[in-house]
C-alpha positions in Angstrom: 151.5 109.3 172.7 151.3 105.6 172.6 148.2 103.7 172.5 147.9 101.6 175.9 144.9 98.3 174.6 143.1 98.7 178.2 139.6 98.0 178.8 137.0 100.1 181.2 137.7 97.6 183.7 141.8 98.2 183.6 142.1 94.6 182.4 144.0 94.4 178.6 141.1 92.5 176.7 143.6 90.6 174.6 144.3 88.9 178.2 140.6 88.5 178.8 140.3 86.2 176.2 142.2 83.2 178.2 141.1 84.2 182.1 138.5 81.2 181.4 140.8 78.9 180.4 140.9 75.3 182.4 144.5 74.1 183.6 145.3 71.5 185.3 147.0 72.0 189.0 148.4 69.4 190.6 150.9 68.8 193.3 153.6 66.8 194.2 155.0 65.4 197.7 158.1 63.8 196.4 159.3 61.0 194.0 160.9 58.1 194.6 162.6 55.4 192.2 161.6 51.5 192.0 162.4 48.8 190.5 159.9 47.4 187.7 159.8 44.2 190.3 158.9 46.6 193.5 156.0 48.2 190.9 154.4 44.8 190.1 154.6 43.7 194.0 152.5 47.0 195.3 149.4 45.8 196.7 146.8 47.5 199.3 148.7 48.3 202.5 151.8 49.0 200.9 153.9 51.6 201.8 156.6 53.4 199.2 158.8 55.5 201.0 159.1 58.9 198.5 163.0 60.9 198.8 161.7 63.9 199.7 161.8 64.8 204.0 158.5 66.1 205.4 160.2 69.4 206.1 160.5 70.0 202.0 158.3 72.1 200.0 155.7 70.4 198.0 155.9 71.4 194.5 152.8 73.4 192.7 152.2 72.4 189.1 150.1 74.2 186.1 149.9 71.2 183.1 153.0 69.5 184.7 155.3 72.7 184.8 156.3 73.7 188.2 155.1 77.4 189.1 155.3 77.4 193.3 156.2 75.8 196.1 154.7 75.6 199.3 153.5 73.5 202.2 150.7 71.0 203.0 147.5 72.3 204.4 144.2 70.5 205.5 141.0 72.7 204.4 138.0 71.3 205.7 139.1 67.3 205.4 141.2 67.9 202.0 144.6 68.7 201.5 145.7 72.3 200.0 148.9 73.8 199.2 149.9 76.8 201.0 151.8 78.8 198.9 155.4 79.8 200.0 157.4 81.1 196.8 156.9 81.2 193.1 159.0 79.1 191.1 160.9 81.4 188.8 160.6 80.9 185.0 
């Protein structure tokens, strides 16, 4: 019979040990590319047109590696991320 590392709780205590761990999540509407000119000229008011169409997914990151996409929610006067697929690995 093979030994199965479980705690009481049915979580494997070698995976408890991260659980607490603090990433950072961040995500992204879109890119765009500018010229080193176009950066220096950006002042209040500006507006920089990104690629991406409103209809795209916005893109879920855990320390800059993408893990989901999904699409923009408001939540109480900030903006969330309703989650729509994982990205697969």
């Amino acid at each position: 019979m093979e030994y199965e590392n479980v705690s009481e709780t049915g979580e494997n205590p070698e995976l408890e040990v991260i659980l607490d761990v603090m990433v950072d999540v961040t995500g992204s509407l879109g890119s765009c590319r500018m010229s080193m000119r176009e950066v220096l000229d950006l002042a209040p008011g500006t507006l920089v047109q990104l690629k991406n169409k409103v209809t795209d997914p916005v893109i879920l990151c855990l320390n800059n590696k993408p893990v989901a996409r999904g699409e923009v929610v408001v939540i109480n006067d900030c903006f969330g991320i309703k989650i729509t697929e994982m990205v697969e690995q």
